[in-house]
C-alpha positions in Angstrom: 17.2 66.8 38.1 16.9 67.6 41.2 14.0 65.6 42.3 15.4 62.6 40.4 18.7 63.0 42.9 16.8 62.9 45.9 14.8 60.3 44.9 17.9 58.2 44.1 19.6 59.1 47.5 16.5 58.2 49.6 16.6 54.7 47.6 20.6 54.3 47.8 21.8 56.1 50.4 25.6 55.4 49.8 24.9 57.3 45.9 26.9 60.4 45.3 26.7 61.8 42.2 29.8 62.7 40.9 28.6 65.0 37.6 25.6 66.3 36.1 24.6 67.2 32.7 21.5 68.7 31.0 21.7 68.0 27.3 18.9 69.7 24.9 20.0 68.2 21.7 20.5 64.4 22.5 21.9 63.0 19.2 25.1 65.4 19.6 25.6 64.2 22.9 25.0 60.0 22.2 27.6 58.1 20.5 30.7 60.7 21.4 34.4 58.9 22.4 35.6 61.1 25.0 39.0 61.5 26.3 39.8 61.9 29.8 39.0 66.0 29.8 36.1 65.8 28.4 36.8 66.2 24.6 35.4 64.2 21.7 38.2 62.4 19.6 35.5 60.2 17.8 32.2 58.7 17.3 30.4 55.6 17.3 27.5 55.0 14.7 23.9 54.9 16.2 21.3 52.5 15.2 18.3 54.1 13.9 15.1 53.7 15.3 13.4 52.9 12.4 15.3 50.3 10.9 17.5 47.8 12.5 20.4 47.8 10.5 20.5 51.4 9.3 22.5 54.1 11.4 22.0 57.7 11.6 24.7 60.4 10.4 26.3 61.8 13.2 27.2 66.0 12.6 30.3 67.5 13.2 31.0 69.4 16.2 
C-alpha cells in the first residue's frame, strides 16, 4: 500500500489519504451499508460474475 500512496502523491500532489484498509476476504467487505461509525446495518446484492442476472449470497457477520 505503501508504494501505491506514493505513487498517487507524486501523480496528485494535493491527495491525502484520509483511511486505509487491507481486506483478505473481499466478498465480506463489498456490498456492506455502513453507518457513520463504521458498522454494517445492511447489504446490497452483488452481481455474480458468472451470470448477469444472478447475485451471490452475502454471509452474515
Amino acid at each position: 500500500m505503501h508504494a501505491f500512496e506514493a505513487h498517487l502523491s507524486r501523480r496528485l500532489p494535493h491527495l491525502t489519504v484520509a483511511d486505509r484498509s487491507v481486506v483478505l476476504r473481499t466478498l465480506k467487505h463489498m456490498g456492506r451499508l455502513l453507518d457513520h461509525d463504521g458498522h454494517c446495518i445492511g447489504v446490497v446484492p452483488l452481481r455474480h460474475p458468472h451470470g448477469p442476472g444472478r447475485t451471490t449470497a452475502v454471509s452474515a457477520l
